[in-house]
C-alpha positions as CSV (number, residue, x, y, z in Angstrom):
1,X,-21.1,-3.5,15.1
2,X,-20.9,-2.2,11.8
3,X,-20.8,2.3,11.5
4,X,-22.9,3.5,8.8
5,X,-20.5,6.8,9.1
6,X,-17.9,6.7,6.7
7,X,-14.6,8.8,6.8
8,X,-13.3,8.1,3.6
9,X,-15.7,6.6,0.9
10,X,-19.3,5.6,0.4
11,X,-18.9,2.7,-0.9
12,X,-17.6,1.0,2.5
13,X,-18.7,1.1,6.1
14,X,-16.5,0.7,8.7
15,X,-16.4,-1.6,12.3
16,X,-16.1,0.0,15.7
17,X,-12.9,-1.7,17.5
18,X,-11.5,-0.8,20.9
19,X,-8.7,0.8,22.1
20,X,-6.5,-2.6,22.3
21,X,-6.9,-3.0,18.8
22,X,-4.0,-1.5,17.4
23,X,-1.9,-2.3,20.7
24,X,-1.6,-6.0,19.7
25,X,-0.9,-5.2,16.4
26,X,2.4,-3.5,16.4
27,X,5.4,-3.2,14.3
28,X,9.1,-2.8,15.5
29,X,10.0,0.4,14.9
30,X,13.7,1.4,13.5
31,X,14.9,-1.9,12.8
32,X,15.7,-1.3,9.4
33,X,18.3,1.8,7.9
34,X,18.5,2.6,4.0
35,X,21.8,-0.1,3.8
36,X,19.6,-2.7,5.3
37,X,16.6,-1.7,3.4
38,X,18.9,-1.7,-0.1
39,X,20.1,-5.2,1.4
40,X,16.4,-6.4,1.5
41,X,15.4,-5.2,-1.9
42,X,18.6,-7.5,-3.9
43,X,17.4,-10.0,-1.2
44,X,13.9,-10.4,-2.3
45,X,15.2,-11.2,-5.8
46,X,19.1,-12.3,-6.0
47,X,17.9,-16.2,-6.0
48,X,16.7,-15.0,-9.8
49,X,20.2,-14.3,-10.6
50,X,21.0,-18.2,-9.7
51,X,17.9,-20.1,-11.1
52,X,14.4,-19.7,-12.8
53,X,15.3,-17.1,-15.3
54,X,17.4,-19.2,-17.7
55,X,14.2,-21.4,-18.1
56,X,12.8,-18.1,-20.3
57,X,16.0,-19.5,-22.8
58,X,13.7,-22.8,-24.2
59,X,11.0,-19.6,-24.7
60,X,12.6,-16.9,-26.7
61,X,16.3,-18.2,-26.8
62,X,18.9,-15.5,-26.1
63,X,17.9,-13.0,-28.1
64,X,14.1,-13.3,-26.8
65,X,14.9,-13.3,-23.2
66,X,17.8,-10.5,-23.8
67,X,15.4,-8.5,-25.4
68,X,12.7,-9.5,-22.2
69,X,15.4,-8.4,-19.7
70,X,15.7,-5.0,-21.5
71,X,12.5,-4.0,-21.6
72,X,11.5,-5.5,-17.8
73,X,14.9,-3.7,-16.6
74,X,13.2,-0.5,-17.9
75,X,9.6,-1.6,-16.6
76,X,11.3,-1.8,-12.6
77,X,13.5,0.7,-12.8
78,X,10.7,2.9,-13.9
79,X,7.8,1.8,-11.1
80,X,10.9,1.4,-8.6
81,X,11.7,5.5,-9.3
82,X,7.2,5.3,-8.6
83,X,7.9,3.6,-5.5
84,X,10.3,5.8,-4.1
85,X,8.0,8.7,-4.1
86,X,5.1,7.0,-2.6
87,X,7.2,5.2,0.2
88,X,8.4,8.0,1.2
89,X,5.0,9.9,0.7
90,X,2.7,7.5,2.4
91,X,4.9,4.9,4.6
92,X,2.8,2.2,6.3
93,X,3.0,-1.3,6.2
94,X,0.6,-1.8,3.9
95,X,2.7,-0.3,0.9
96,X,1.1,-1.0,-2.5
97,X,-2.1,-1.4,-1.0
98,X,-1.7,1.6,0.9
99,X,-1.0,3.8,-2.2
100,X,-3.5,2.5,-4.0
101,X,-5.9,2.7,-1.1
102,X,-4.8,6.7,-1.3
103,X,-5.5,6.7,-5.0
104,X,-8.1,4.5,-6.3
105,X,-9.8,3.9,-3.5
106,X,-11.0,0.8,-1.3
107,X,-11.6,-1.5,-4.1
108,X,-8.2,-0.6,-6.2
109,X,-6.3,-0.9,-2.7
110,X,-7.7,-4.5,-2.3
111,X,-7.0,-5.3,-5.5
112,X,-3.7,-4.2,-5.4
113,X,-2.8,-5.7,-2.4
114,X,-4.2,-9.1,-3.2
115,X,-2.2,-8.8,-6.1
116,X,1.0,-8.5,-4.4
117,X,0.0,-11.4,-1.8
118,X,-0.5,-13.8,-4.4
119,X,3.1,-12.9,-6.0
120,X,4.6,-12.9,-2.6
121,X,2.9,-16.1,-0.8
122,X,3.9,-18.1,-3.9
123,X,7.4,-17.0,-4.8
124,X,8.7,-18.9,-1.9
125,X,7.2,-21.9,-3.0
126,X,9.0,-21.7,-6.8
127,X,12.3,-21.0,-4.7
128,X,12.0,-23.6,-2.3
129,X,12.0,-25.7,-5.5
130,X,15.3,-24.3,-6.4
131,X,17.0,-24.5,-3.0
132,X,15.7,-28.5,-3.7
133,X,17.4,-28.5,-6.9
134,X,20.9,-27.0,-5.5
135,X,20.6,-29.2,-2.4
136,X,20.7,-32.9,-4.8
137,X,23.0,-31.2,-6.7
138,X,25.4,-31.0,-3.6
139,X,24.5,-34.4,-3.2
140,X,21.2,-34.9,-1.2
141,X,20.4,-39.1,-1.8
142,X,17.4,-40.0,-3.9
143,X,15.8,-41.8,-1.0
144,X,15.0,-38.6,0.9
145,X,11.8,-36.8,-0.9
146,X,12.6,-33.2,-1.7
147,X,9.7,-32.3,0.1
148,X,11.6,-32.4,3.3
149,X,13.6,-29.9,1.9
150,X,10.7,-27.5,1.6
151,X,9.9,-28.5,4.9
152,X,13.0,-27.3,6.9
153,X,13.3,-24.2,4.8
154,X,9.5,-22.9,5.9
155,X,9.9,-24.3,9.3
156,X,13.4,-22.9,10.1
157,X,12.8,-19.3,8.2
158,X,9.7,-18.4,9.9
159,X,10.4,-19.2,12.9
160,X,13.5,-16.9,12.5
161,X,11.0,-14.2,11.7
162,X,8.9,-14.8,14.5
163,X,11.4,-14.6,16.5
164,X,12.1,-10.4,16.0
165,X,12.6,-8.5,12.3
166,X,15.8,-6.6,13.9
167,X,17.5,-10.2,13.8
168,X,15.9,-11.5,10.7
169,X,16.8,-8.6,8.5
170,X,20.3,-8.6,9.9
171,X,20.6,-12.2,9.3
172,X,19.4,-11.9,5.7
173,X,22.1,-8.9,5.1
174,X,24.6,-11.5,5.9
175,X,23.1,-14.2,3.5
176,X,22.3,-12.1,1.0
177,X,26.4,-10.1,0.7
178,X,27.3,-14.2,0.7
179,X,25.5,-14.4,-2.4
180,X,26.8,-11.3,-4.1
181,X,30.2,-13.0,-3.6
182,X,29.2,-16.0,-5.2
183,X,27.8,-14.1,-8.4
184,X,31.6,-12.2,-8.2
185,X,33.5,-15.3,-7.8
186,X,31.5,-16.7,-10.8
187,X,31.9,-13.6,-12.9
188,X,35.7,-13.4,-12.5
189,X,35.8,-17.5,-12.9
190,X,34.1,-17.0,-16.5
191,X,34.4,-14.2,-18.2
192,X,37.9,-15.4,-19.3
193,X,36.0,-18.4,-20.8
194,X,32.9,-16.4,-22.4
195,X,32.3,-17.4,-25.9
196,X,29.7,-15.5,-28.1
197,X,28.7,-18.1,-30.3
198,X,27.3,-20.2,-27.1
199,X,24.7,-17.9,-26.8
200,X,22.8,-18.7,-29.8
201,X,23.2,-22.8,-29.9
202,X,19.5,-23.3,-29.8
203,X,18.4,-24.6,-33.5
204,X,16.0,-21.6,-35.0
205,X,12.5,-23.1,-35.4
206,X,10.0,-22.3,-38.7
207,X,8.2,-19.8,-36.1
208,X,7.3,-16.3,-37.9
209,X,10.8,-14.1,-37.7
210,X,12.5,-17.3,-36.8
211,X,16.5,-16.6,-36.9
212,X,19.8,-17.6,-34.9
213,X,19.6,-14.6,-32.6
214,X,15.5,-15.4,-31.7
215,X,15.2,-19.3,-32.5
216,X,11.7,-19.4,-31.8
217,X,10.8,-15.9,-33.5
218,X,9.4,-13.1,-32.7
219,X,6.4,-14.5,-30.5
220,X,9.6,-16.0,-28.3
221,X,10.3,-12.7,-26.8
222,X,6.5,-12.5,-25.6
223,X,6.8,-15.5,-23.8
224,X,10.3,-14.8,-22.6
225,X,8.9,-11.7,-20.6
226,X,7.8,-13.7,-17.6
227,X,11.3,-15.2,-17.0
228,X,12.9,-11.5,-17.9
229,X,10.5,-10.5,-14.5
230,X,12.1,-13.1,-12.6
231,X,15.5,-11.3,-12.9
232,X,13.9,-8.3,-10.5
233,X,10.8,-10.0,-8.7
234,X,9.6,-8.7,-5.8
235,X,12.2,-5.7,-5.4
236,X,9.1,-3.3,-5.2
237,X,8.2,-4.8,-1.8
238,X,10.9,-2.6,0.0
239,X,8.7,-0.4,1.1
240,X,6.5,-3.0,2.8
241,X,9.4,-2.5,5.5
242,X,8.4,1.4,6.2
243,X,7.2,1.1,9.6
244,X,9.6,-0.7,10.8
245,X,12.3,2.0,9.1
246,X,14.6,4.6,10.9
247,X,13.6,7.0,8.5
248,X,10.9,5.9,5.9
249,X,11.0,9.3,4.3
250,X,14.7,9.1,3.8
251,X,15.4,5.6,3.4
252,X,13.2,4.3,1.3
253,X,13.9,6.1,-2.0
254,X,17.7,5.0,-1.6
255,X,17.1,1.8,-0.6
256,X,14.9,0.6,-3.4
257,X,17.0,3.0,-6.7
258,X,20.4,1.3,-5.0
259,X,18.7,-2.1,-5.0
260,X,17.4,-2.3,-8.4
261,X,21.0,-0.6,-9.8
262,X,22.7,-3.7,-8.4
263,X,20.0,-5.9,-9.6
264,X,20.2,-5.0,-13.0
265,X,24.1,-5.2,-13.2
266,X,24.2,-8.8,-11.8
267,X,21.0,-9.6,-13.9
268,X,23.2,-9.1,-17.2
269,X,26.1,-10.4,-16.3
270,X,24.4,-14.3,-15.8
271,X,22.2,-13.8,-18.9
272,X,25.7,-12.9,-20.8
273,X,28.1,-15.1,-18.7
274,X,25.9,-18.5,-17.9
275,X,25.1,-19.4,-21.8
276,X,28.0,-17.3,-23.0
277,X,30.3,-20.2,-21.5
278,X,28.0,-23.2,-21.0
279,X,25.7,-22.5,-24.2
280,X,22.1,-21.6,-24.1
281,X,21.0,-24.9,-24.9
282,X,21.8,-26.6,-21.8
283,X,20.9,-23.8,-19.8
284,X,17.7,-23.6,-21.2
285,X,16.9,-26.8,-18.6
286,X,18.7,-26.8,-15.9
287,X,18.0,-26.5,-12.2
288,X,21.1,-25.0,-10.9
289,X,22.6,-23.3,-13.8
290,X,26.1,-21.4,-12.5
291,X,27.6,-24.1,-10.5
292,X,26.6,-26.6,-14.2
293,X,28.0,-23.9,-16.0
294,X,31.4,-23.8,-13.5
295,X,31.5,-27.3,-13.8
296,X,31.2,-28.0,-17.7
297,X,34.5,-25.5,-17.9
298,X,36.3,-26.3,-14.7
299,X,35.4,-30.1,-14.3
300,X,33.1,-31.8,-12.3
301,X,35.5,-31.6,-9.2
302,X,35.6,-27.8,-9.3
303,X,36.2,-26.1,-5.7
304,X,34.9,-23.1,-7.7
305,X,32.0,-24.5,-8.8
306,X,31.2,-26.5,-5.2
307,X,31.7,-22.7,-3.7
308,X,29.2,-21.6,-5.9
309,X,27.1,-24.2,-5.4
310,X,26.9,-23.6,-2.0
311,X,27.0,-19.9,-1.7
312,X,24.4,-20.2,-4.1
313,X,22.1,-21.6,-2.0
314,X,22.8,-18.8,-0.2
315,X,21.1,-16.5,-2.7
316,X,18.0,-19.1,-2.9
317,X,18.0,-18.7,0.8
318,X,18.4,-14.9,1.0
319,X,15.4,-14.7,-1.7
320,X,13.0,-17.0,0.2
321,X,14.0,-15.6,3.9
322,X,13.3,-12.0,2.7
323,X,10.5,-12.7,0.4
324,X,8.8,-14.6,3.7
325,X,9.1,-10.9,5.5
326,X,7.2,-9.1,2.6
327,X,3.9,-11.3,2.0
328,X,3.8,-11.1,6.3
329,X,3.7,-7.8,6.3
330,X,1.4,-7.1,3.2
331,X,-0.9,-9.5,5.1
332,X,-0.6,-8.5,8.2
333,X,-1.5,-4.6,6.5
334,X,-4.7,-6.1,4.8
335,X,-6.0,-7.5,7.9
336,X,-5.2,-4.9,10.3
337,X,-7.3,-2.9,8.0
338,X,-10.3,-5.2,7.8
339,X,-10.3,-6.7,4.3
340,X,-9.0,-9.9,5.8
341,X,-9.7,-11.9,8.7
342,X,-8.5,-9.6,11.2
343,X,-6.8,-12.6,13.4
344,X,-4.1,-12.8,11.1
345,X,-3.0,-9.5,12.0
346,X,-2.2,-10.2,15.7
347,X,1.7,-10.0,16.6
348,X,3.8,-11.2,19.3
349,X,5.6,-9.3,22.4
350,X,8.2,-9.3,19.8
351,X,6.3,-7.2,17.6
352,X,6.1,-9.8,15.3
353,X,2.8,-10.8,13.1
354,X,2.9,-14.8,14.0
355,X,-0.2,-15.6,11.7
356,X,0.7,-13.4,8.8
357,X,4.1,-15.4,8.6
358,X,2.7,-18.8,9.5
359,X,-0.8,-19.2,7.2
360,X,0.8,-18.0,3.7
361,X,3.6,-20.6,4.6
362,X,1.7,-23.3,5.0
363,X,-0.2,-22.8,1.8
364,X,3.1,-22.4,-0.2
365,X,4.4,-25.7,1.3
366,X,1.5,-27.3,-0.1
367,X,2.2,-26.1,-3.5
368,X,5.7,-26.8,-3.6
369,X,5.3,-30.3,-2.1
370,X,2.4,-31.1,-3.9
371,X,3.3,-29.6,-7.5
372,X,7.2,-29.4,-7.5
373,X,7.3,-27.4,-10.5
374,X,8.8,-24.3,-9.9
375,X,8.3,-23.2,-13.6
376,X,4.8,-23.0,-12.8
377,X,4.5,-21.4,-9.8
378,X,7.0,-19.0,-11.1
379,X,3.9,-18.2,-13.7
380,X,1.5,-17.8,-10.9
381,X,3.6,-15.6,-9.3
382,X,4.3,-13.6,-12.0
383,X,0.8,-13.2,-12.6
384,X,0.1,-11.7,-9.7
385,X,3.2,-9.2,-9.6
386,X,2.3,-7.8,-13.3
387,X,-1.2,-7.1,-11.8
388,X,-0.2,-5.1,-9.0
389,X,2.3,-3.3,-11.6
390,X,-0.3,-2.1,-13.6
391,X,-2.3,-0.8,-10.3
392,X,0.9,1.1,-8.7
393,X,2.1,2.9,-12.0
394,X,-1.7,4.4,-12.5
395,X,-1.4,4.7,-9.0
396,X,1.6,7.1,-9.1
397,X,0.2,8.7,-12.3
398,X,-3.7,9.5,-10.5
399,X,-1.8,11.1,-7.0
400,X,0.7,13.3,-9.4
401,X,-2.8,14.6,-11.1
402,X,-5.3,14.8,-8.1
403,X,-2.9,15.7,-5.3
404,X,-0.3,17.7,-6.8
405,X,0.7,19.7,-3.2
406,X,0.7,16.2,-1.5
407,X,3.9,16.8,0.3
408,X,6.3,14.1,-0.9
409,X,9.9,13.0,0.8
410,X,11.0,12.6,-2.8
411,X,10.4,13.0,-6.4
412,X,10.5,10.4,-9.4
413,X,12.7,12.2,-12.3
414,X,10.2,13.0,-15.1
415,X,7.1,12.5,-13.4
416,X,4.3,10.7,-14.4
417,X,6.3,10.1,-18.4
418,X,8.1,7.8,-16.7
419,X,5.5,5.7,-14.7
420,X,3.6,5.8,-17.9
421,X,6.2,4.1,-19.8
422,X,6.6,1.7,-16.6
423,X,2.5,0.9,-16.9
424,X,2.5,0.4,-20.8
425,X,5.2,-2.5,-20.2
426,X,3.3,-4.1,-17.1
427,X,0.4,-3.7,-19.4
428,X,2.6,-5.9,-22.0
429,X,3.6,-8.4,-19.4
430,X,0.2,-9.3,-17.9
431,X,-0.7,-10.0,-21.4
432,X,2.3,-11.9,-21.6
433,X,1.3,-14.7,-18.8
434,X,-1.7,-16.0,-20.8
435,X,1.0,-16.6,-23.5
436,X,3.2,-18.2,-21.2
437,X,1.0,-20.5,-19.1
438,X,-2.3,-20.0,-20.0
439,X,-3.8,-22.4,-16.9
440,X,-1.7,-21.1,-14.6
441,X,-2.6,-17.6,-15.3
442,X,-6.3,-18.5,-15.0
443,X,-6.2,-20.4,-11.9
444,X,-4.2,-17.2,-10.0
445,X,-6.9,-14.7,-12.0
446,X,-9.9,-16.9,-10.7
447,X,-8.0,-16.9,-7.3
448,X,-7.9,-13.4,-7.3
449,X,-11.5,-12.5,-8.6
450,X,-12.9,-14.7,-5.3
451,X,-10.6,-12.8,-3.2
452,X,-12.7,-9.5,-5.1
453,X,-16.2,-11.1,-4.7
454,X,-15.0,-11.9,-0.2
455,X,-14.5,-7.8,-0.8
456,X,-17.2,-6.9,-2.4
457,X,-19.9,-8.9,-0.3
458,X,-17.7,-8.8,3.1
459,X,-15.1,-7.6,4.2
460,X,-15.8,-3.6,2.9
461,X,-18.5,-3.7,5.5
462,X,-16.3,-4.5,8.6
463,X,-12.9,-2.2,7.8
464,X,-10.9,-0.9,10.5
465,X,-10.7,3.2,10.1
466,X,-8.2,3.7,12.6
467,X,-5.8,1.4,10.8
468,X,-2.3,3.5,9.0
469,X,-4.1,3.0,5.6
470,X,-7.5,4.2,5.7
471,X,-6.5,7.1,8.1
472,X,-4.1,8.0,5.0
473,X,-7.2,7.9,3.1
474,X,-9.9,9.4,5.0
475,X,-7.2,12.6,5.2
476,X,-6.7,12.7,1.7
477,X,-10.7,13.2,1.7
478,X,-11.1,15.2,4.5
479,X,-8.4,17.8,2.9
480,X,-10.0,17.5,-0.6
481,X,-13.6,18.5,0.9
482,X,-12.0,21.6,2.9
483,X,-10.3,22.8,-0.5
């Protein structure tokens, strides 16, 4: 039965559930310190390091997608410094949608959080496209379809997270510090071989500004921005892991800065090394650029370059295992809560939510089987992630304003300046998609405006009040009516 009586807005009424509710849906506490959480953030995004981002080189060449890099490095390092203080401010599971639940309200938590789903259910999809790419590149017959590949990797990953998040995250430490050796390994194997004038082998084009350093001119760096995200995708959902953290209010800010640090150091040494030694042009194609790279200066018999290969498929591995964790648990979050089918929040004796990991993997099977175009879903992801950008740097910025005295675990270094400067650029790169992709970016923003309307005439009249989120919220109303 729906309540009439409303703790923390009038715009939404809330649903009477028992006292078992929350029971079975529980999260493992502790499993996670700040080296494990710092281990998931370069896991959610090290596969961009080994594939996807050097497809932004046939948009902008090197200069454009240099010049996209810069200014998305800036973007994340700024929301990530956002992050930190409201993980360690308000840590739930619900994360983005939580903060924005705290600051906007029901309908800008929604948003947000539908936001991030979207980016998160279909990133895997894009990488298991990738993994399909390094897998017939290690030899992988014609006569089996790829789509077996995608297959295994959604069958064998979930079920590794449904099994317990203590093993999974170790297990994904492992993968991921096998990747971070492979991007060593390749750094030391080419640097000696780096060569600047590979980087601009892409023929200018008569586009406005057109020159050797931005071949396709200036409107090249606009459409590079979407493959410059793909360097650093999906690091903000660190603090998705918060209730199952040792210390959220501790951990989190150091495990999300020390993640993007090391993301942005390996991000610019491939977009320097990979073209700098196997030129832009061929790059600018391929599907498993640092073991083609290897092998165009070592030979097509290169140990180096098989080692790569397969640690690489490591890092697509690490990406899509981790990646899996973060749209379960921003699902499982929104359901809890009410503003999804509250099923899908159900977990296991193992504390694990079996729906949240299992429905979002079946529908990015689908799209990966079905459209095997990882440039594409890349798009759609991206699309989603620069929403929720825009809605967790003007979250930051409203909770600095209204809740000054909120007592916060830490502090992002100057404020609301720089989640401003973080929300101008996300601003930028949602603008950026329709330049990009222009169907793909409709199809996600029609996706997400039906997910708004099943708000809007639903699910804001059956929300859960004793869930993390909305107690965060009615508090924050509670305290604001008492002052």
């Amino acid at each position: 039965m729906a309540l009439k009586h409303n703790p923390s807005s009038k715009h939404v009424d809330y649903t009477k559930v028992d006292t078992s509710y929350l029971e079975h849906r529980q999260l493992k506490k502790g499993a996670a310190g700040w080296i494990l959480l710092a281990g998931l953030g370069v896991a959610y995004v090290i596969s961009g390091d080994f594939s996807g981002w050097n497809l932004g080189l046939a948009e902008g060449g090197w200069g454009g997608l240099l010049i996209a890099f810069v200014l998305m490095g800036i973007m994340y390092t700024c929301m990530v410094f956002g992050l930190a203080e409201l993980s360690s401010t308000l840590p739930t599971a619900g994360a983005g949608y939580g903060f924005a639940r705290r600051a906007l309200g029901p309908l800008g938590g929604f948003a947000t959080g539908m936001a991030i789903l979207i980016e998160y259910a279909v990133a895997p999809a894009a990488i298991a496209t990738f993994i399909g790419g390094y897998v017939r590149a290690l030899g992988l017959p014609e006569s089996i379809p790829i789509w077996l590949v995608y297959l295994v990797c959604y069958a064998l990953f979930i079920g590794i997270h449904i099994f317990g998040v203590g093993e999974a995250l170790k297990l994904m430490f492992v993968i991921t510090a096998v990747a971070l050796i492979a991007l060593i390994t390749f750094v030391v194997a080419m640097v000696p071989h780096f060569q600047s004038a590979n980087l601009f082998d892409i023929a200018p084009t008569d586009a406005a500004g057109a020159s050797e350093f931005l071949p396709f001119g200036n409107a090249g760096i606009l459409a590079a921005l979407v493959f410059g995200i793909w360097f650093f995708l999906a690091v903000e959902g660190v603090p998705l892991a918060a209730e199952e953290s040792a210390d959220p209010k501790r951990d989190m800010p150091r495990g999300i800065i020390t993640a993007v640090l090391i993301l942005v150091c390996s991000g610019a040494a491939m977009l320097i090394l990979v073209p700098g030694t196997a030129g832009a042009d061929a790059m600018s194609v391929s599907d498993n650029p640092l073991p083609e790279a290897l092998r165009h200066v070592y030979g097509q018999n290169s140990a180096v370059a098989a080692f790569v290969n397969w640690a690489g498929l490591f890092g697509l591995v690490a990406s899509f295992f981790s990646i899996v964790f973060a749209y379960s648990r921003q699902l499982f979050a929104l359901s809890r809560a009410g503003y999804l089918p509250k099923a899908l929040s159900l977990t296991t004796k193992r504390k694990t939510p079996y729906l949240a990991l299992i429905v979002p993997g079946t529908i990015g099977f689908a799209l990966a089987a079905i459209l095997q175009n990882g440039g594409l879903l890349i798009n759609i992801a991206v699309f989603g992630a620069t929403v929720s950008y825009v809605l967790l740097n003007l979250s930051h910025i409203v909770l600095r304003f209204r809740e000054p005295d909120l007592k916060r675990g830490y502090r992002t270094p100057g404020g609301v300046v720089t989640t401003s400067i973080a929300l101008v650029l996300a601003i930028v790169a949602v603008v950026a998609t329709f330049f990009v992709d222009i169907l793909a970016a409709g199809i996600t923003a029609g996706i997400f405006l039906l997910a708004i309307a099943y708000f809007w005439f639903y699910s804001r009249h059956h929300l859960v009040a004793s869930a993390p989120e909305e107690e965060f919220a009615a508090l924050a109303k509670a305290e604001a009516e008492l002052n």
